[in-house]
Short mmCIF file of the C-alpha atoms (twelve columns), coordinates in Angstrom:
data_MODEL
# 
_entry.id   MODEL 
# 
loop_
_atom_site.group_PDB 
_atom_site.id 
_atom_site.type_symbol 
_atom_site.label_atom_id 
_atom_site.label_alt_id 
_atom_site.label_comp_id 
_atom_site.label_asym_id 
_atom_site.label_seq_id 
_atom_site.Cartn_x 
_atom_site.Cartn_y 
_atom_site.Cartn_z 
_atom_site.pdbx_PDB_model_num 
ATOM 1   C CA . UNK A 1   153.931 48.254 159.981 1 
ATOM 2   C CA . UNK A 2   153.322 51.730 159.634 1 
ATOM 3   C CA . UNK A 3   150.806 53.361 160.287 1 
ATOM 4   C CA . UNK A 4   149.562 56.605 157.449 1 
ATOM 5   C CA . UNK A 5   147.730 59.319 158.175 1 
ATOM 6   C CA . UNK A 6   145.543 61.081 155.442 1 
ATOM 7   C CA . UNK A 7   143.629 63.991 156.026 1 
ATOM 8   C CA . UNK A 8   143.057 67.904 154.351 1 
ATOM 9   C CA . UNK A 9   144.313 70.684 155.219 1 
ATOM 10  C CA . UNK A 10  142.367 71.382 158.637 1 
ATOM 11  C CA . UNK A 11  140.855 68.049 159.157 1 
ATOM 12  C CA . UNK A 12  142.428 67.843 162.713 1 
ATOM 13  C CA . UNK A 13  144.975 64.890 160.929 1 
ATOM 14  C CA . UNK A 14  147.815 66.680 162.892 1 
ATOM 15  C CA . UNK A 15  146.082 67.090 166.622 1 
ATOM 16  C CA . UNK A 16  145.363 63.540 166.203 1 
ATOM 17  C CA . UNK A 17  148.529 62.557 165.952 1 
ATOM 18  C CA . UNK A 18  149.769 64.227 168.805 1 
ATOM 19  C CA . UNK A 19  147.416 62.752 170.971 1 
ATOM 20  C CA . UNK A 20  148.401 59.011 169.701 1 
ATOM 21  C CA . UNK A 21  151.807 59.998 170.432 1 
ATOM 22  C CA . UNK A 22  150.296 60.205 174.095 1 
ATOM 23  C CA . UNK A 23  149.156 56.934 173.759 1 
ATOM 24  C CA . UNK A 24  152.770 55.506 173.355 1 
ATOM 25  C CA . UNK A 25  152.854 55.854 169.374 1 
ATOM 26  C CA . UNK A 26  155.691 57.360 167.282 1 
ATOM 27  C CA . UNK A 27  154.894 60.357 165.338 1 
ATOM 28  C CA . UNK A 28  157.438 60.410 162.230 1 
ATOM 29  C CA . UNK A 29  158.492 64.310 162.235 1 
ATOM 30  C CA . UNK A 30  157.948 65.283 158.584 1 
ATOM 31  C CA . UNK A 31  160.538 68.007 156.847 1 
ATOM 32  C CA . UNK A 32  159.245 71.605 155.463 1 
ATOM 33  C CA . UNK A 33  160.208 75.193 154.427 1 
ATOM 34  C CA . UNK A 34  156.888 76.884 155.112 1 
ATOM 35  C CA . UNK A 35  157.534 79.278 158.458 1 
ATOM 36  C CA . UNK A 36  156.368 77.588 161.548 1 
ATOM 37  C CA . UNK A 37  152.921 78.962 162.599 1 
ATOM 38  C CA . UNK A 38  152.230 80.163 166.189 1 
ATOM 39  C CA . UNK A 39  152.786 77.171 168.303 1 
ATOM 40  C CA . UNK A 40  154.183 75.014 166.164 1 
ATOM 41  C CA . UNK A 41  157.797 73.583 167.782 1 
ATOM 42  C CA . UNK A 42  160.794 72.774 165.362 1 
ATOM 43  C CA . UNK A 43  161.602 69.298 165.456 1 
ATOM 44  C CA . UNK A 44  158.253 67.913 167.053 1 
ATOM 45  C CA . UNK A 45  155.573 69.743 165.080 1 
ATOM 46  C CA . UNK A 46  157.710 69.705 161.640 1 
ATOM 47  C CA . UNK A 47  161.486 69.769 160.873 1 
ATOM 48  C CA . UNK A 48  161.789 73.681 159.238 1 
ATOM 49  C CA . UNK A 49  164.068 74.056 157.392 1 
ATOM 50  C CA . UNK A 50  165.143 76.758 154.252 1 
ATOM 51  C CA . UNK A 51  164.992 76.444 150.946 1 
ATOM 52  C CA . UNK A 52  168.282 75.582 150.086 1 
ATOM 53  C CA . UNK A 53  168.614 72.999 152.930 1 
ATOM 54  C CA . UNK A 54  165.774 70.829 151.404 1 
ATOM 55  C CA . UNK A 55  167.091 70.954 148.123 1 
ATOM 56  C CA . UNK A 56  170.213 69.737 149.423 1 
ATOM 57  C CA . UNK A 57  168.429 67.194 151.398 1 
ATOM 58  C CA . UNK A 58  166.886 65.926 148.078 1 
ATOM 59  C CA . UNK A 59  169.978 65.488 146.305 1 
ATOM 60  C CA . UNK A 60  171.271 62.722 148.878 1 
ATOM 61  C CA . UNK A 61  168.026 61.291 148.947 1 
ATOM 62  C CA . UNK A 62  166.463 61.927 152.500 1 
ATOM 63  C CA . UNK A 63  163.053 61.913 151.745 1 
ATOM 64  C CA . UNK A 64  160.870 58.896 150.995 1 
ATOM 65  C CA . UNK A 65  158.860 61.478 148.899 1 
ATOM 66  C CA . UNK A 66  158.844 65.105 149.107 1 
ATOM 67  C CA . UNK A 67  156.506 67.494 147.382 1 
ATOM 68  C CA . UNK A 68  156.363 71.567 145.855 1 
ATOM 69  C CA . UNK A 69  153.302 73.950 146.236 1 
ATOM 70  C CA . UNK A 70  153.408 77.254 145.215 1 
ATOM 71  C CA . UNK A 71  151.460 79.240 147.861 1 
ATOM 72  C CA . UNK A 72  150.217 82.713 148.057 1 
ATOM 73  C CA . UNK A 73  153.483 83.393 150.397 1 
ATOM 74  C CA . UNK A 74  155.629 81.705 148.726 1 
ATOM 75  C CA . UNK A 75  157.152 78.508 147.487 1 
ATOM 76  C CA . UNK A 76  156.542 75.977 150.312 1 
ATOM 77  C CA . UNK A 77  158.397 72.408 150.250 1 
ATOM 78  C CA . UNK A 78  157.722 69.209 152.249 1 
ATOM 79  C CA . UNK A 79  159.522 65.832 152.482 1 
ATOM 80  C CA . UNK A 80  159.149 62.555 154.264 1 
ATOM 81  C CA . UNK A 81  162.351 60.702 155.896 1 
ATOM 82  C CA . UNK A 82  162.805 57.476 153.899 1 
ATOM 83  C CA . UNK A 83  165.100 56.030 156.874 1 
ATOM 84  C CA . UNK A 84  162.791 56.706 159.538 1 
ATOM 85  C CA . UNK A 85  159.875 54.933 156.625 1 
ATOM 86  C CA . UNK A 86  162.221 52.332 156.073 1 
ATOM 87  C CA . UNK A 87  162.459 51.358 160.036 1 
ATOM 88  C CA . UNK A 88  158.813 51.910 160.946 1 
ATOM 89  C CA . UNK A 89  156.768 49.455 162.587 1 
ATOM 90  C CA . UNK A 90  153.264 49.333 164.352 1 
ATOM 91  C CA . UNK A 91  154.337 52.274 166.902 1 
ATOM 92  C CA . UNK A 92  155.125 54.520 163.866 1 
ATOM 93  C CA . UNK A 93  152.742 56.632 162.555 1 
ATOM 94  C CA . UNK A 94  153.620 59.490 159.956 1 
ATOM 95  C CA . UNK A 95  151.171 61.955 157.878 1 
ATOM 96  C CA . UNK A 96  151.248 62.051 154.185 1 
ATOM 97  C CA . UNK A 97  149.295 63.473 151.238 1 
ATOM 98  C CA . UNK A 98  147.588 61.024 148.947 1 
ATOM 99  C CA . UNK A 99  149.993 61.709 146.442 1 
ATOM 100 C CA . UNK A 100 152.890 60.915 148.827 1 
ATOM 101 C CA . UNK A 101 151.499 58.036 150.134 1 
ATOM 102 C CA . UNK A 102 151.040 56.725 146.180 1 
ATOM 103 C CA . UNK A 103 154.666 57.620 145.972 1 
ATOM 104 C CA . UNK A 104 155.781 55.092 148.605 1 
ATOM 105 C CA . UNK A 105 152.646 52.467 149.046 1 
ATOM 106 C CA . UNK A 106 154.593 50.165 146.675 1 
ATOM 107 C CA . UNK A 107 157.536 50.275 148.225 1 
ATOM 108 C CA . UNK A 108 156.122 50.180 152.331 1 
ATOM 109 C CA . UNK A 109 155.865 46.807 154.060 1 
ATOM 110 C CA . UNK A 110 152.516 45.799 155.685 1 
ATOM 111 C CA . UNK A 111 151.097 49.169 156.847 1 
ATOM 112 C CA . UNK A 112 147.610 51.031 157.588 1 
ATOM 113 C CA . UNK A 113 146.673 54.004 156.115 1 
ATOM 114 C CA . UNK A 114 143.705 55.896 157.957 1 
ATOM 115 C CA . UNK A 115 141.720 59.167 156.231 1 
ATOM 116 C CA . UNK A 116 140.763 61.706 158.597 1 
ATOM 117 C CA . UNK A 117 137.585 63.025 156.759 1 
ATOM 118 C CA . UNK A 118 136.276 66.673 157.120 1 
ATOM 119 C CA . UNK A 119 134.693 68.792 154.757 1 
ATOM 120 C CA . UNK A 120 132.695 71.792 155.281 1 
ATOM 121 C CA . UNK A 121 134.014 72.432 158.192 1 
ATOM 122 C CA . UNK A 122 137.492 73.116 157.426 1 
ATOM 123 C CA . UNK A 123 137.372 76.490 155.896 1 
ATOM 124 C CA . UNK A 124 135.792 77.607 158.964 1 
ATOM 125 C CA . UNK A 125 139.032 76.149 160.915 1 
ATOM 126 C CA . UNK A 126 141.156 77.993 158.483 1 
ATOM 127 C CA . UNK A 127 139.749 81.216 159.640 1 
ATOM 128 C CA . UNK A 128 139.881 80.207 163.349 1 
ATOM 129 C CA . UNK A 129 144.016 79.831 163.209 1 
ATOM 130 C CA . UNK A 130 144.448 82.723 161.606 1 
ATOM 131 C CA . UNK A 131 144.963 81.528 157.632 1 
ATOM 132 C CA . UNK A 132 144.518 84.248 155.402 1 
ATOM 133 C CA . UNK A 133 141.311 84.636 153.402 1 
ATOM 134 C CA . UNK A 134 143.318 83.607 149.749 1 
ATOM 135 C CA . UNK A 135 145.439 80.735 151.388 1 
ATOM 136 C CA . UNK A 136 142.707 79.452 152.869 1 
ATOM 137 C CA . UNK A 137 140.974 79.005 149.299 1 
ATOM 138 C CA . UNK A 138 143.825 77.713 147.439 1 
ATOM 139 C CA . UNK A 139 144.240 74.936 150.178 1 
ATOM 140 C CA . UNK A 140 140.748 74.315 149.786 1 
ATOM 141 C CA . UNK A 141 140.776 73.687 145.815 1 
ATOM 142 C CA . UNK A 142 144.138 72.438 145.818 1 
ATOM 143 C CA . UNK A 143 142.923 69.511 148.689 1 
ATOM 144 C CA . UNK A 144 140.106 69.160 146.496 1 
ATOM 145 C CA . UNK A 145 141.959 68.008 143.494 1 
ATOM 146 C CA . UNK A 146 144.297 66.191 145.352 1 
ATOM 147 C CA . UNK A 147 142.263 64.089 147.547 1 
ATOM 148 C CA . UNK A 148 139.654 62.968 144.786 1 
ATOM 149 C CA . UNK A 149 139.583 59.385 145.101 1 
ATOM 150 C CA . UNK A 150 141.599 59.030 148.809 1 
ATOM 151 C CA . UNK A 151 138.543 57.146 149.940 1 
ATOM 152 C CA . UNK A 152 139.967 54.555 147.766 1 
ATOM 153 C CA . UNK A 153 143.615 54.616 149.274 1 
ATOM 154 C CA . UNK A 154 141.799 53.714 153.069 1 
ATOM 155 C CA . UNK A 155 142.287 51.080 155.191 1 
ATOM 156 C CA . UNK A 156 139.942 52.796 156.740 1 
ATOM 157 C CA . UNK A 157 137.951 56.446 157.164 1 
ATOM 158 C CA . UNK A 158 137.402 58.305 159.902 1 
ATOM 159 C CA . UNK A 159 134.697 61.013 160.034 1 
ATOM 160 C CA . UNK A 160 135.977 64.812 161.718 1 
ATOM 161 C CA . UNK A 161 133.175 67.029 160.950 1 
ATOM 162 C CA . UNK A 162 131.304 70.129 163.351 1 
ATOM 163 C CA . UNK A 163 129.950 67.992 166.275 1 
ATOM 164 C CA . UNK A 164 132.794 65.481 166.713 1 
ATOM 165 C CA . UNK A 165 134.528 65.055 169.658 1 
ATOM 166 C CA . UNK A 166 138.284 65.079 169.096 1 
ATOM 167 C CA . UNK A 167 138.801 62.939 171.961 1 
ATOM 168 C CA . UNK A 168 136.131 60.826 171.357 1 
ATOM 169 C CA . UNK A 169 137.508 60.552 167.884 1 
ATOM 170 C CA . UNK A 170 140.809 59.820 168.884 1 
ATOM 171 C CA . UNK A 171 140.113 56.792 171.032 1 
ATOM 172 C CA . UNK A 172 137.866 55.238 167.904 1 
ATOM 173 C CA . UNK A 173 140.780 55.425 166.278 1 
ATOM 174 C CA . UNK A 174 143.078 53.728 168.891 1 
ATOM 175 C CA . UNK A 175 140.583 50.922 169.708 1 
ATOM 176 C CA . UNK A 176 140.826 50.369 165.879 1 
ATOM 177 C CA . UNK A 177 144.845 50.295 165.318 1 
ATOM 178 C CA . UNK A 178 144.829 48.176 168.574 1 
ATOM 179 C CA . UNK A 179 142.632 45.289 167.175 1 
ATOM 180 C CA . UNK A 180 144.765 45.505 163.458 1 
ATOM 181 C CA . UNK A 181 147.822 44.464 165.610 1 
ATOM 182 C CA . UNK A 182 146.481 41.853 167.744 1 
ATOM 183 C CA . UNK A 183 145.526 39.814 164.833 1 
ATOM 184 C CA . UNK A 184 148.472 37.264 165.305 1 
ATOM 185 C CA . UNK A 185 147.719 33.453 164.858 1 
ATOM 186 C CA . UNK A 186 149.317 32.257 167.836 1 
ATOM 187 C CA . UNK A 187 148.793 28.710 166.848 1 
ATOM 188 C CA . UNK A 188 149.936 28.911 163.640 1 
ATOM 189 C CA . UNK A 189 153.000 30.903 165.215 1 
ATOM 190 C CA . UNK A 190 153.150 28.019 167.445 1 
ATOM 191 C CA . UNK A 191 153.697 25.941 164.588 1 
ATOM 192 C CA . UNK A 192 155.458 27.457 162.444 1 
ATOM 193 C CA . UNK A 193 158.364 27.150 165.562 1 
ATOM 194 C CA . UNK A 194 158.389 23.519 165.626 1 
ATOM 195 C CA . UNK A 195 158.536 23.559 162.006 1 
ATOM 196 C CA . UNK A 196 161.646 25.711 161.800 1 
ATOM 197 C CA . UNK A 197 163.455 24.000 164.216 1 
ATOM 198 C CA . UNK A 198 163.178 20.697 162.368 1 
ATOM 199 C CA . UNK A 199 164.439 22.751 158.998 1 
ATOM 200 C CA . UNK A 200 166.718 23.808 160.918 1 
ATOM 201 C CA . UNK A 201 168.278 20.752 161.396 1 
ATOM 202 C CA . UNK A 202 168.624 19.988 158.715 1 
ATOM 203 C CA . UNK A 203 169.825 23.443 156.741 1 
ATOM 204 C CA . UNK A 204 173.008 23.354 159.308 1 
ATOM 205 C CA . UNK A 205 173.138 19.680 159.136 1 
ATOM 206 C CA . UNK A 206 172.510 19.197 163.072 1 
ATOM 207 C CA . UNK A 207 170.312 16.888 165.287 1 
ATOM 208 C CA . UNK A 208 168.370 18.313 168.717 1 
ATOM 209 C CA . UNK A 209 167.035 16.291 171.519 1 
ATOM 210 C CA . UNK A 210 163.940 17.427 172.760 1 
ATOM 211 C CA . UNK A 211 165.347 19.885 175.501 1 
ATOM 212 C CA . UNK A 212 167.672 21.271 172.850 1 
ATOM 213 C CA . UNK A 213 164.535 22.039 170.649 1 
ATOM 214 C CA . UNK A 214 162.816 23.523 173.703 1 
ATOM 215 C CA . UNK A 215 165.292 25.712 174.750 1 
ATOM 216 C CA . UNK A 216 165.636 27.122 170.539 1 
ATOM 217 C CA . UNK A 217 162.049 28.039 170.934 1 
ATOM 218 C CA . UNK A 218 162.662 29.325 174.383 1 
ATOM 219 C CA . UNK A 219 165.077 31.727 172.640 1 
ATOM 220 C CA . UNK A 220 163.405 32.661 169.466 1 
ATOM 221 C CA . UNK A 221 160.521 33.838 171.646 1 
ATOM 222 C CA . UNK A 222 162.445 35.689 173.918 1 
ATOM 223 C CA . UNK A 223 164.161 37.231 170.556 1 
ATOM 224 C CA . UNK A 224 160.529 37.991 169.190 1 
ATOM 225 C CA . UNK A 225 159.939 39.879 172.365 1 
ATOM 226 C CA . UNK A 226 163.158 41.796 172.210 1 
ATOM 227 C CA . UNK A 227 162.722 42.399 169.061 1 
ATOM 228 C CA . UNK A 228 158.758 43.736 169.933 1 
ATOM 229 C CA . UNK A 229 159.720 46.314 172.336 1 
ATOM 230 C CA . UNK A 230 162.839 47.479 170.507 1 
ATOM 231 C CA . UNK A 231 165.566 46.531 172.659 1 
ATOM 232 C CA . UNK A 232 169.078 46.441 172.133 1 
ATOM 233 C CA . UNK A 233 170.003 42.961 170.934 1 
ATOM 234 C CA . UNK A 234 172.377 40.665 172.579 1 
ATOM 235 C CA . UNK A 235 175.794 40.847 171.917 1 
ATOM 236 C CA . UNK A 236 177.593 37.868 169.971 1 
ATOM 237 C CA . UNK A 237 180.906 38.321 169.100 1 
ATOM 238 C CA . UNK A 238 180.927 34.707 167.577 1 
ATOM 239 C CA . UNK A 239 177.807 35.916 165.378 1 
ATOM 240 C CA . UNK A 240 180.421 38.657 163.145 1 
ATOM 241 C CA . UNK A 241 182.733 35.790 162.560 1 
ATOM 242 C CA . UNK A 242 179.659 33.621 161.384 1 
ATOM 243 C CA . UNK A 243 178.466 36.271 159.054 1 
ATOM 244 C CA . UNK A 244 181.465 36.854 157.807 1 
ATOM 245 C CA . UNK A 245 182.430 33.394 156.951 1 
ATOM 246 C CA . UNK A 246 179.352 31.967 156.926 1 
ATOM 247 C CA . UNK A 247 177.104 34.027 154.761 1 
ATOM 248 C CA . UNK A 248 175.267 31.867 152.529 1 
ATOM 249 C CA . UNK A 249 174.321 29.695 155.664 1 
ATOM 250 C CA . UNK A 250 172.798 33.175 157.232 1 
ATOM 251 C CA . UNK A 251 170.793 33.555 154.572 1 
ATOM 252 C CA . UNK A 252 170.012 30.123 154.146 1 
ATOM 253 C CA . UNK A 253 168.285 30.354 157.301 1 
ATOM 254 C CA . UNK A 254 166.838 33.837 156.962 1 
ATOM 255 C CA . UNK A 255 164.690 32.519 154.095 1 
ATOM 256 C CA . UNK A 256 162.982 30.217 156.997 1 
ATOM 257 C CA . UNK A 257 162.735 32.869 159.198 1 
ATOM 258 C CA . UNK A 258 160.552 34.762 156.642 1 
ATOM 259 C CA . UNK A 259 156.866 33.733 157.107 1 
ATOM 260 C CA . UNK A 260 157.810 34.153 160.876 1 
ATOM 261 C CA . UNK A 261 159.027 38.302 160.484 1 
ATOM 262 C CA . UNK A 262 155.831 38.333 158.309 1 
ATOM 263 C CA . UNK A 263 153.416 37.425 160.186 1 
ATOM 264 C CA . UNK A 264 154.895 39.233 163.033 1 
ATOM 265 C CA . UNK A 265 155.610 42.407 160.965 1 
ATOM 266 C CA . UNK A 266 159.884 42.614 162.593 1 
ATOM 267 C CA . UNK A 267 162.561 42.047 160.937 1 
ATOM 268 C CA . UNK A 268 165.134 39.872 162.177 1 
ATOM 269 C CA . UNK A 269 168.969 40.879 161.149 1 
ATOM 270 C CA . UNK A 270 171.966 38.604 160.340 1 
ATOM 271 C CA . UNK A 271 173.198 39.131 163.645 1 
ATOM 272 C CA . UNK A 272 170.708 37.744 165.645 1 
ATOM 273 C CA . UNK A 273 170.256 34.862 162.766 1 
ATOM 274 C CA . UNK A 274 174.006 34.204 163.153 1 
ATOM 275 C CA . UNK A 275 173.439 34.026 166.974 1 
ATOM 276 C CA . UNK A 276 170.589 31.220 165.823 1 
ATOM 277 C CA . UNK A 277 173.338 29.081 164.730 1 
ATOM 278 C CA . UNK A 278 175.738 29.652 166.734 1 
ATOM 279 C CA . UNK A 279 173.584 28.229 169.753 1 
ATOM 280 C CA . UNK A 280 172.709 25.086 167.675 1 
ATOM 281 C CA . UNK A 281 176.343 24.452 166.249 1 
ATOM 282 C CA . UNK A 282 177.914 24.723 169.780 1 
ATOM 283 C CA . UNK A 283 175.512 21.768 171.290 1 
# 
């Protein structure tokens, strides 16, 4: 489940995000051509890169969406990573323009996408880093055009004006992604495990005792919980030769899996699925 950021020019959508990361969340390290401003550090602030890089970039299809402005230094260029998109989950968090989020919203699992609102304010944080005076006021219309109508793309908004605390701020925002993900039915979860275990059964044509079906569920949560905190999975070296010969029985039983990696927001790969059978077929 990723998690999108929306937010103007100046709206503090990018100091934010650093102080998540803080908090144990991934920042997604967007891709751009415009020169790095005073501060800013290559590879955790943005990727920079030239011209002719991101063009190259586009034409093997590293960016989940990448977008052109025409600035009053220049023409400026910035891209999103599609594989780190494509792998994201509820520790990811990545910053997009409205346009770029429409781009990809289709194509994103489950996800949250938060605006950072600011408004009159922003021109006077233009002037504070140092933007010049006719940069400043093309951001300003262009983010006017472009964000018509973001209110609409919100999970939900976040207010950033003169006054607010950025700290305060920031923890509103934390206490909020925290209660999205702890929304789990742990009953139904509960449930569902039984359930599959009994499908189970009968998809690989196999009967448990009662201690077998414990000890299934004893696994799949321990694989949940792997899977949760990203580490490495165990190694099966009966699971490639299952894959490989077995394939239509892995997905067979990846279809039952699916309300589970829903509700759960992970995704479960063939290998651990062929490890699945492979501890029933053995008992």
């Amino acid at each position: 489940m990723a998690i999108i950021i929306l937010g103007k020019t100046a709206s503090g959508k990018s100091r934010i995000v650093d102080e998540l990361a803080k908090q144990g969340y991934k920042k997604i390290v967007t891709t751009t051509t415009r020169p790095a401003r005073k501060g800013e550090i290559d590879g955790v602030d943005y990727n920079f890169i030239s011209e002719e890089e991101f063009k190259e970039l586009i034409n093997t299809r590293y960016f989940a969406e990448w977008k052109k402005y025409d600035t009053v230094d220049g023409t400026w260029y910035y891209g999103s990573p599609l594989d780190e998109i494509s792998r994201s989950d509820n520790k990811s968090i990545v910053i997009l323009t409205p346009d770029g989020y429409r781009d990809i919203k289709d194509e994103l699992d489950e996800h949250i996408s938060i605006y950072i609102y600011a408004n009159k304010t922003i021109r006077n944080r233009l002037s504070k880093r140092g933007d010049k005076k006719e940069e400043a006021d093309r951001r300003i219309l262009h983010d006017n055009k472009d964000f018509k109508g973001a209110e609409e793309l919100a999970d939900r908004i976040f207010y950033n004006n003169d006054g607010k605390n950025i700290d305060d701020l920031v923890d509103e925002i934390f206490e909020y992604l925290k209660d999205q993900f702890n929304e789990v039915d742990v009953d139904g979860i509960k449930d569902y495990l039984l359930d599959f275990t009994k499908s189970l059964e009968v998809t690989l044509d196999a009967t448990l005792d009662e201690d077998q079906q414990i000890g299934l569920i004893v696994h799949l949560v321990c694989l949940i919980d792997r899977i949760s905190r990203h580490q490495a999975p165990i190694v099966n070296f009966i699971a490639s030769n299952i894959i490989l010969n077995h394939g239509m029985l892995v997905s067979k039983v990846k279809e039952l899996l699916v309300p589970l990696e829903m509700a759960l927001n992970i995704s479960i790969s063939d290998a651990e699925i062929a490890t699945i059978i492979s501890i029933v077929k053995k008992r």
